[in-house]
C-alpha positions, 0 to 999 in steps of 0.5 A: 480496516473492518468497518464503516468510513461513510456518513448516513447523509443522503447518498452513503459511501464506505470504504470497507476494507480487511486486513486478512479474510478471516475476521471479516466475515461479519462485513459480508454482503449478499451478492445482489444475485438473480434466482434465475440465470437463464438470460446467461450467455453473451452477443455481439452488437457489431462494436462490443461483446455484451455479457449477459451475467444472468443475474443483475449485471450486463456488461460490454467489452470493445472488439477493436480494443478490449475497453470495458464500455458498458457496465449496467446493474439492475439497469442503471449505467455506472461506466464511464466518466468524461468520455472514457471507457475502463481500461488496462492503463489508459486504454490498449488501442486496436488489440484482437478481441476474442470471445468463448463460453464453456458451461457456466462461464464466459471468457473474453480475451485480449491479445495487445502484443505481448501483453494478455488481458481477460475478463470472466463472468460466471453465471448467476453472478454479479462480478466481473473477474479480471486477469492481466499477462504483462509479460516485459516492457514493451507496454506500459500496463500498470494498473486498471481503472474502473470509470465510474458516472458522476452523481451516483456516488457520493463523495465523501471520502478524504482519500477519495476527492482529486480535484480542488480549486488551487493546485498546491504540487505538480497538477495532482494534489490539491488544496481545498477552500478550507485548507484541507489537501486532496489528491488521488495518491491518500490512499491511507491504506497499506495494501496488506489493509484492504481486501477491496475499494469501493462506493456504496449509496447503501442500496447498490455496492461498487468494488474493486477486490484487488488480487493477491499482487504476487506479481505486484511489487513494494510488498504488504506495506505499499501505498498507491492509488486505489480510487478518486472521485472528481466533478467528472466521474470517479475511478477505482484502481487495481495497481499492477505496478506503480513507480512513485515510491517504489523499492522493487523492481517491476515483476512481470507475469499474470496478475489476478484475478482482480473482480469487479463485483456489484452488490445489493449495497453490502460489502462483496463476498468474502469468498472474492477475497484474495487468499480465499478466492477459489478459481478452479472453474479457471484452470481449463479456460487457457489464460496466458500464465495461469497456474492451478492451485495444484500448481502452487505450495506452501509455506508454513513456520512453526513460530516466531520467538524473540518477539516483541509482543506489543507489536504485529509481525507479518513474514514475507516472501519475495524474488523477482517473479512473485511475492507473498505475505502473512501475518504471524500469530499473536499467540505464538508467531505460527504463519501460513502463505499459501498459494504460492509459485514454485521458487526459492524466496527470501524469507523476512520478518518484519516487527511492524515495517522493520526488517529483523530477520531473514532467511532463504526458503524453497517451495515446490509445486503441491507441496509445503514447505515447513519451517522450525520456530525461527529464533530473532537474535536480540541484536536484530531488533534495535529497540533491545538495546539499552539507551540512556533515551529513546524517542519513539520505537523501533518498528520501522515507520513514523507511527507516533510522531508529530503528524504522522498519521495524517500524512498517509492522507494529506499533504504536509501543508494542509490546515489540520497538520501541526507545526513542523517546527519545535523544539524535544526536551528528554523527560517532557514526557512529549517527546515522540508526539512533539517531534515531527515525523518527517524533516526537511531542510527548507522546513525544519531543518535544525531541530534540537533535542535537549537532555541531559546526563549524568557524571558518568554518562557524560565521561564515556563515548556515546552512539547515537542512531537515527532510524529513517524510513524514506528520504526525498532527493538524498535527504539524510541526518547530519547531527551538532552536539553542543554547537560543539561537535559535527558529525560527517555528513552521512552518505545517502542510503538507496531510496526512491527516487520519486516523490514519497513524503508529499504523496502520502506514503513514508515507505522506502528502505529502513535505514539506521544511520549511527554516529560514534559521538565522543566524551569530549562533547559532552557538557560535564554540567549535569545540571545542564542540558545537552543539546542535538540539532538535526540537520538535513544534508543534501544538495538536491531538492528544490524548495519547501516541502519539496526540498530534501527530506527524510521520514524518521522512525526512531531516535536514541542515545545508547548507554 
């Protein structure tokens, strides 16, 4: 995301993301710093530690439980809303906080059992930097929450408003006065989209630049909180781990540096960025977990053939202690990953969000691992088989689908959403932007695609594939023919086991169900139209939108 959502109304707000740090150069913003940093350095005013920055920030961190309770930039107080402090999760309780300075640097730890939590501040800098050692499940560290005063940004932003007058599922989505839904889950964005979340009034800049997320999980496709506002304040959020439409297990380890960064109203410092970030005035400070860069290696790859060049691959590593990702050039498919821990991953390509090909790499401290142009067999990527018809394509999300832009930031219910309903005719011309992206048995269930074939189509056996991308309580395809012919009903892949379709996100596991339909189903009239209904089976779900579903990537008829 590369520029602008706001509206000049008064008070402006932007959510200025990046999918990757170069290109976004032009979006970068003057730190806001003083030309003096002579008032750098810090004191204790028996309940806090308060940091003077030595440029235009001053903030306060709780000795008795490492909460943020203070943050004051050009003498404004931005902290705090209902009565709440920012915080690792929803606050520590009674932890030991320390405090120690080294040159130009300042850092506060905190030690809450087996959980590590630290701030930084470096002179002359309007940024507080952030790392969090979760090292097992002893606490429920899963994100960070930066609490920030009502009034002082303005609230404009789709994904962004939590609260409205009617509560439409489980006390966190909700639906305004005009029909439109709001809840903290539409984040719209990808975590691979955004370098940073914020608020901006044009003169004073608020952000959230998120870390790498190497000890994250649900890789460079995840959606999960990244901010809400409400009556009572807003909060920018760093996940660290989020459960709700999860694929991985939880990592453990140090995650960050995250950074809070306030700037003169433009977007913060590309050099903040994760992937260009450079923390060596770190690597003495004794952070729990913390690994130098020269600690770290690299994985380059040469190429990419067997692409699809009408679509944006990205290559991701992952084990159970880290992951990484990174784009694969247009061009040719070269990759880079740096910065990454020693360990033997799995390699994957992915064409869009679809998995096509993976391997196994090695990466050693300092060095680089580099691999030989990887060939896609034709026969990984199911877009390269020849169909009689095809709705949609390969790429492993709903992306051109009915409503399915929409659904990354609203509920399925909401006014702007087109019917849910309605029937595919091959040949229309509007097949994909006809069929809608997610199917549910209280909703749609039985949708009916009609096509029809020739003579010799019509006398051979056929394979039919539907691809999905998620499904809600084991909702899975079951297929009729001509009213003629039932498939079995499929057993349900391995998916999240939370909410996913009513919350924003369509990522699960990419699955390919494939039905062997035989000649004797077909009509022999080849004036007449076929017919596929869809059906959702599963006998779990409650109702509406709630009941079982599934999220479809693609639909085709093999010849």
């Amino acid at each position: 995301m590369s520029g602008s959502t706001g509206r000049p109304l008064g008070r402006r707000t932007f959510v200025l993301g990046s999918a990757a740090a170069a290109g976004t150069a032009g979006l970068t913003g003057p730190l806001a710093t003083a030309a003096s940093a002579a008032s750098f350095g810090w004191s204790d005013d028996g309940s806090n530690y308060v940091v003077d920055t030595g440029a235009s920030l001053v903030f306060k961190v709780s000795k008795t439980n490492g909460d943020l309770t203070s943050l004051v930039y050009r003498g404004t107080e931005y902290q705090g809303y209902g009565g709440k402090n920012s915080h690792v999760e929803s606050g520590l309780g009674t932890s030991t906080v320390t405090i120690a300075q080294s040159g130009s640097t300042i850092l506060i730890s905190v030690s809450y059992g087996t959980l590590k939590h630290y701030y930084a501040a470096r002179s002359g800098e309007n940024n507080v930097y952030l790392w969090t050692n979760k090292a097992d499940s002893s606490v429920s560290a899963t994100r960070y929450i930066v609490r920030v005063k009502a009034g002082l940004f303005l609230n404009d932003e789709p994904d962004s408003y939590t609260y409205a007058p009617t509560v439409i599922e489980s006390a966190d989505v909700f639906e305004k006065s005009d029909g439109q839904t709001r809840a903290k889950h539409y984040s719209k964005l990808r975590v691979m989209d955004y370098n940073y979340i914020g608020w901006t009034t044009g003169s004073v800049g608020l952000w959230i630049v998120r870390s790498n997320h190497e000890k994250a999980s649900g890789g460079p496709f995840y959606r999960s909180l990244l901010r809400h506002q409400s009556a009572d304040g807003g909060g920018l959020y760093e996940i660290l781990y989020y459960g709700e439409t999860q694929t991985e297990s939880e990592r453990f380890g140090l995650q960050g540096p995250y950074v809070i960064a306030l700037t003169d109203g433009g977007a913060p410092s590309s050099a903040l960025y994760p992937g260009t970030l450079t923390t060596s005035w770190a690597d003495s400070l004794g952070i729990s977990g913390y690994v130098a860069a020269g600690g770290r290696g690299k994985v380059a790859g040469v190429g990419i053939s067997g692409r699809n060049t009408a679509y944006a691959y990205t290559v991701g590593l992952a084990n159970s202690a880290a992951q990484y990702w990174g784009s694969a050039r247009a061009s040719d498919g070269y990759f880079a990953i740096g910065s990454v821990l020693p360990g033997t991953y799995t390699l994957t390509v992915f064409k869009g969000e679809l998995a096509v090909y993976t391997t196994s790499v090695t990466v050693t401290a300092g060095g680089t691992t580099t691999l030989n142009t990887i060939a896609v067999p034709s026969s990984n990527d199911p877009g390269n088989a020849t169909a009689i018809w095809r709705i949609n394509n390969w790429d492993g999300t709903p992306s051109g689908f009915k409503n399915a832009d929409l659904m990354t930031y609203a509920h399925p219910s909401d006014v702007r959403a087109a019917s849910w309903t309605g029937n595919v005719v091959i040949g229309s011309g509007t097949e994909t932007s006809a069929f809608p992206c997610y199917l549910w048995k209280d909703v749609n269930s039985g949708i009916i695609v009609y096509f029809k074939l020739t003579a010799a189509q019509a006398a051979a056996a056929h394979t039919l594939r539907i691809g999905v991308t998620t499904a809600y309580a084991n909702g899975r395809p079951q297929v009729v023919v001509n009213d003629t012919w039932t498939s079995a009903v499929p057993s349900p892949p391995t998916q999240p086991s939370t909410r996913s379709l009513t919350v924003g996100s369509y990522r699960g596991n990419n699955y390919t169900f494939t039905y062997s339909v035989p000649a004797s189903a077909w009509l022999t009239d080849t004036s007449a139209y076929n017919t596929l209904k869809i059906y959702v089976a599963s006998g779990s779900g409650t109702t509406s939108f709630l009941s079982a579903g599934t999220s479809i990537d693609a639909i085709d008829l093999l010849a």
